[in-house]
GUMARVO-32056 format. One record per residue (C-alpha): residue number from 0; x, y, z. Coordinates in Angstrom, 3 decimals, always signed. Layout:
+-----+----------+----------+----------+
!   k !       px !       py !       pz !
+-----+----------+----------+----------+
! NUM !        X !        Y !        Z !
...
+-----+----------+----------+----------+
//
This chain:
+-----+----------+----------+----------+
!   k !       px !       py !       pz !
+-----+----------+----------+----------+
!   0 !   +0.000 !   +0.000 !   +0.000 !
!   1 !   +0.936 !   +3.054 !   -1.196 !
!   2 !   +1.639 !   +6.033 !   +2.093 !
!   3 !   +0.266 !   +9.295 !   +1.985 !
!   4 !   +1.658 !  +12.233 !   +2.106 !
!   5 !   +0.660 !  +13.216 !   +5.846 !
!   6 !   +2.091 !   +9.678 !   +6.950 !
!   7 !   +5.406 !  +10.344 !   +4.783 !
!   8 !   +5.694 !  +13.852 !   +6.047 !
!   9 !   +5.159 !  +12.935 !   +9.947 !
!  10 !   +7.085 !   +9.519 !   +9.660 !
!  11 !   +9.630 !   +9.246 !   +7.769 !
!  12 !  +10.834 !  +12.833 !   +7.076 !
!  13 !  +13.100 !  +14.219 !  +10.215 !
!  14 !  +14.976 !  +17.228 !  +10.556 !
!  15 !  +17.291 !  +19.066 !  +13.637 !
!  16 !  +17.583 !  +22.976 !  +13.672 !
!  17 !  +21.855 !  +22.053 !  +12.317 !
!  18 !  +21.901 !  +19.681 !   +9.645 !
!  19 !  +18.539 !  +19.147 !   +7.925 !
!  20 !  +15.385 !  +21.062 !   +7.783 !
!  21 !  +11.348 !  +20.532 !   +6.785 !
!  22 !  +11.381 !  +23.824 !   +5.779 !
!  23 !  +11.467 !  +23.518 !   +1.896 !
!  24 !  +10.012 !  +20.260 !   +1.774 !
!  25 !   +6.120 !  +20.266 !   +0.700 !
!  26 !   +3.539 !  +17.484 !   +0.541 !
!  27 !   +2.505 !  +16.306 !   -3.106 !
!  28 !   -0.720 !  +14.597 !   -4.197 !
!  29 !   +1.472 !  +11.060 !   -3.667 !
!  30 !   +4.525 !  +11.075 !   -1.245 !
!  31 !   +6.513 !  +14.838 !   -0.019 !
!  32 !   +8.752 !  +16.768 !   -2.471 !
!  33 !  +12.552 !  +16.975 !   -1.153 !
!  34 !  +14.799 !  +19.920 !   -1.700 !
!  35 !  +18.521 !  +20.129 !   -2.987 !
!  36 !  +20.470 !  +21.414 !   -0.325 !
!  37 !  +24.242 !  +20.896 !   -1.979 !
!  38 !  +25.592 !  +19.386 !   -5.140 !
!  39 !  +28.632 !  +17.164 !   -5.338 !
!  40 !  +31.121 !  +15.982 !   -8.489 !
!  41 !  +32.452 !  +12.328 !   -8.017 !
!  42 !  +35.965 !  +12.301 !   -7.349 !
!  43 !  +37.761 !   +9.181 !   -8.059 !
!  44 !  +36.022 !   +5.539 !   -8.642 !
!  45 !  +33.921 !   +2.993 !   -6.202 !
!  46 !  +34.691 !   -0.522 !   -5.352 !
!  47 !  +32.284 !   -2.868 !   -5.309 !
!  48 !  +33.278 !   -6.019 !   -3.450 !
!  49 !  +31.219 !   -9.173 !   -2.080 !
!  50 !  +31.088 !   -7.922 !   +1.338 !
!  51 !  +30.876 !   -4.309 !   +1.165 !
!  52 !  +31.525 !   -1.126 !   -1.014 !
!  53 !  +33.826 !   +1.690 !   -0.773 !
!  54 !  +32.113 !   +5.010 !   -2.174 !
!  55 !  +34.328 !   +7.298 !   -4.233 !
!  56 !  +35.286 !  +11.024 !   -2.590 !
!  57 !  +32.393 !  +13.746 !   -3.823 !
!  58 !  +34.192 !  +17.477 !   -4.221 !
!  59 !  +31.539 !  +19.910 !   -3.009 !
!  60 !  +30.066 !  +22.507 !   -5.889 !
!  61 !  +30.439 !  +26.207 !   -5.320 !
!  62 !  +26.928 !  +27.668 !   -5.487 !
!  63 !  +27.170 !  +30.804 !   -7.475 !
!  64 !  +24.678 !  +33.364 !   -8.192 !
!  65 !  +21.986 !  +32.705 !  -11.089 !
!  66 !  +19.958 !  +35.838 !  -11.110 !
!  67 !  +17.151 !  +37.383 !   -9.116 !
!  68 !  +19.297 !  +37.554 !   -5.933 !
!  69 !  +19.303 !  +33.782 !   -6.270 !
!  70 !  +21.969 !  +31.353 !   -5.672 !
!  71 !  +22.180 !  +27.435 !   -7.520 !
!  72 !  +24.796 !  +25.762 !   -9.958 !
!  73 !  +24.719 !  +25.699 !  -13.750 !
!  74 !  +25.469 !  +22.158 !  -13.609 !
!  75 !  +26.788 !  +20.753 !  -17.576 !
!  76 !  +26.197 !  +17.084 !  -18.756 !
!  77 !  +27.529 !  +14.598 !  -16.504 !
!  78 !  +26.857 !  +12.709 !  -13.047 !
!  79 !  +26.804 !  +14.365 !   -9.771 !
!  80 !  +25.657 !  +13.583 !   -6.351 !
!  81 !  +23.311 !  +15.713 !   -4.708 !
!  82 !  +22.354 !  +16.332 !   -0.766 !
!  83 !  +18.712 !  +16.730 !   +0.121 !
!  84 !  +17.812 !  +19.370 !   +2.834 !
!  85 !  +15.553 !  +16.914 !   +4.439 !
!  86 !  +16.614 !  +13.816 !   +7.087 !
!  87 !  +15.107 !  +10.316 !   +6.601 !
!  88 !  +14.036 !   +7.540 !   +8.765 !
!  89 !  +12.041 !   +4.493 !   +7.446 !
!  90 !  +10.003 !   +2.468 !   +9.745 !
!  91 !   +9.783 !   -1.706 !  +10.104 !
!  92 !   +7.680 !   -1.748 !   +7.730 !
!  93 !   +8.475 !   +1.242 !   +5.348 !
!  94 !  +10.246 !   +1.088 !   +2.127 !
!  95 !  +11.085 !   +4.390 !   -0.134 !
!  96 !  +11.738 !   +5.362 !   -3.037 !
!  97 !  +12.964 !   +8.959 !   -4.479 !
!  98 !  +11.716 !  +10.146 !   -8.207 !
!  99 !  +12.724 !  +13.149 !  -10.156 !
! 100 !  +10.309 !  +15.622 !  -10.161 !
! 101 !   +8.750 !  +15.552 !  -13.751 !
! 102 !   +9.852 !  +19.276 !  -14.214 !
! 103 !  +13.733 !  +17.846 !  -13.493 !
! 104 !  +12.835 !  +14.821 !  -16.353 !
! 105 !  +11.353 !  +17.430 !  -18.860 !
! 106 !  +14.722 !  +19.499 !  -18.558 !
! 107 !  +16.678 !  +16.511 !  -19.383 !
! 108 !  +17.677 !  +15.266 !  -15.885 !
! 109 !  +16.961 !  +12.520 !  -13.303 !
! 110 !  +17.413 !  +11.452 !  -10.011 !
! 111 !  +18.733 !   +7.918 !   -9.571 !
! 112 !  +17.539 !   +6.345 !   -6.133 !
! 113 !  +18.196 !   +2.990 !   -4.910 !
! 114 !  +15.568 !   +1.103 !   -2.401 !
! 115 !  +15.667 !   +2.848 !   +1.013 !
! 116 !  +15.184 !   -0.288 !   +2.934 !
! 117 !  +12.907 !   -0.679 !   +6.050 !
! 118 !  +14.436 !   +0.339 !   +9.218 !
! 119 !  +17.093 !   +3.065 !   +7.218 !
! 120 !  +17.984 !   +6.498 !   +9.108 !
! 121 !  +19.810 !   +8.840 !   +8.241 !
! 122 !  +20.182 !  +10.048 !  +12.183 !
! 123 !  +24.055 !   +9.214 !  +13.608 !
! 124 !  +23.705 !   +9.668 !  +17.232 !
! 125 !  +22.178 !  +13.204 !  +18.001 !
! 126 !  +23.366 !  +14.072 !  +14.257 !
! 127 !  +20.801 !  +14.143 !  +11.654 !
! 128 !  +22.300 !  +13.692 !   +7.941 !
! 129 !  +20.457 !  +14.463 !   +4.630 !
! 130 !  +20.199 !  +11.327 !   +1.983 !
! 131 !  +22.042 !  +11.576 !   -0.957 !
! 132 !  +21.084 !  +10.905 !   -4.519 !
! 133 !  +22.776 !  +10.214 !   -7.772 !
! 134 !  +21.822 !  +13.253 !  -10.506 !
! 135 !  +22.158 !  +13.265 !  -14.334 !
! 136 !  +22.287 !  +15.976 !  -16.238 !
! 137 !  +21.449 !  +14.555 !  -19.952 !
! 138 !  +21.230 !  +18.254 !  -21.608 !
! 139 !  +23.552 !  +20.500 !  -22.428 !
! 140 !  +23.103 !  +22.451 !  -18.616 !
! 141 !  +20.602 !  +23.002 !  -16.691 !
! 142 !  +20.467 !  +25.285 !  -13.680 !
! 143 !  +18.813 !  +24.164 !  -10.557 !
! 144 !  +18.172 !  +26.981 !   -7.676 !
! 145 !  +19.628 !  +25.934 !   -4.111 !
! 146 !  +16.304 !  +24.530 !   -2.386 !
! 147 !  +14.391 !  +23.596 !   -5.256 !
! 148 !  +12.345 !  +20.393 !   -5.308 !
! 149 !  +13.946 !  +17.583 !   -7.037 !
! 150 !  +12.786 !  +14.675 !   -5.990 !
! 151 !   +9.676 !  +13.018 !   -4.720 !
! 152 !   +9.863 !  +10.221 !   -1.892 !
! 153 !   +6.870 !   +8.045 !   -2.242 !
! 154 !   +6.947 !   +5.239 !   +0.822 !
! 155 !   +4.859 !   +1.543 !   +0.564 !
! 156 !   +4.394 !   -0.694 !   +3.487 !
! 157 !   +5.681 !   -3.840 !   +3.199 !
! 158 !   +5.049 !   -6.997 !   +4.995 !
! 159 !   +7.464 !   -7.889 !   +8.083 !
! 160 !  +11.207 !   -7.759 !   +7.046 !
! 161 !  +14.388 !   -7.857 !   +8.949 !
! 162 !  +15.895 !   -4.278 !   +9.558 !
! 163 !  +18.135 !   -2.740 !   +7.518 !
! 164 !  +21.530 !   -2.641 !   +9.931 !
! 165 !  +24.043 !   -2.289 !   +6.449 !
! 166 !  +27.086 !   -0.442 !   +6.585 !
! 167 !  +25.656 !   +3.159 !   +5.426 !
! 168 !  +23.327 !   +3.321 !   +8.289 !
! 169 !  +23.159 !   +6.806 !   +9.856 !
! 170 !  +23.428 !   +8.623 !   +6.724 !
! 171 !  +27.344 !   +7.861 !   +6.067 !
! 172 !  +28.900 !   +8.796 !   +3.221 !
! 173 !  +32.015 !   +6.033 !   +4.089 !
! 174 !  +31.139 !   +2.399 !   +5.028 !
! 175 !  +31.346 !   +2.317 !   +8.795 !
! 176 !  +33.281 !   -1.527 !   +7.527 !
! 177 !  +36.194 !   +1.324 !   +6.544 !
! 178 !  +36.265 !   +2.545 !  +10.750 !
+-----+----------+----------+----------+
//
């Protein structure tokens, strides 16, 4: 069964007044509209092994200024990782999902999302970190204001699962198997 946006928005969005915020975020007809809070370039290459994965380094994007006293990134073709604003936490029997927003796919971009399994938080301790997601840029450029909604997480119950205890829990960026 598909969640609605009240339940999505109540459950599995968090935020702390440091490192995440519900401030941007909105409800949508189906599941709550995240915001890009920073954008990332991949630096280096991932390895993949049989009993865990070592993510490459990300080099943080300057914002610069776009017009209209606003402030974004012209981002060209390529692949880039992007931080949402907004903190998740998935419940027993929660799984997500994040979708580009279809004004993001009708400029020639998309948001690349893996399962968010149930049981998944991006809270470390009293630290609250943002999810990231994988961005393409298929056009030329496009230009994406800091803030904006990108992405749509839609959640579904699922039936009784083991908890997701894998090595990105809290929100890391590193594999807590590299500690």
């Amino acid at each position: 069964m598909l969640k609605s946006a009240n339940y999505i928005y109540e459950n599995n969005i968090i935020a702390d007044e440091t490192n995440t915020t519900k401030q941007h975020c909105k409800k949508a007809q189906v599941g709550v509209d995240c915001t890009l809070k920073e954008v990332y370039k991949i630096k280096g290459f991932g390895r993949i092994y049989s009993d865990k994965s070592v993510i490459p380094d990300y080099t943080l994007v300057d914002k610069i200024s776009i017009g209209c006293d606003k402030t974004g990134w012209i981002l060209d073709q390529g692949t880039y990782i992007v931080k949402l604003n907004e903190g998740v936490q998935f419940g027993p029997n929660d799984t997500g999902w994040f979708y580009q927003r279809s004004s993001l796919n009708r400029s020639g971009a998309e948001i690349i999302s893996s399962v968010w399994d149930p049981g998944f938080t991006t809270q470390f301790g009293d630290k609250i970190e943002a999810p990231t997601l994988r961005l393409n840029v298929h056009a030329d450029k496009i230009i994406i204001e800091e803030n904006a909604r990108i992405a749509q997480l839609v959640v579904f119950e699922n039936e009784d699962t083991t908890q997701y205890d894998g090595q990105f829990q809290g929100g890391r960026t590193k594999s807590k198997l590299e500690d």
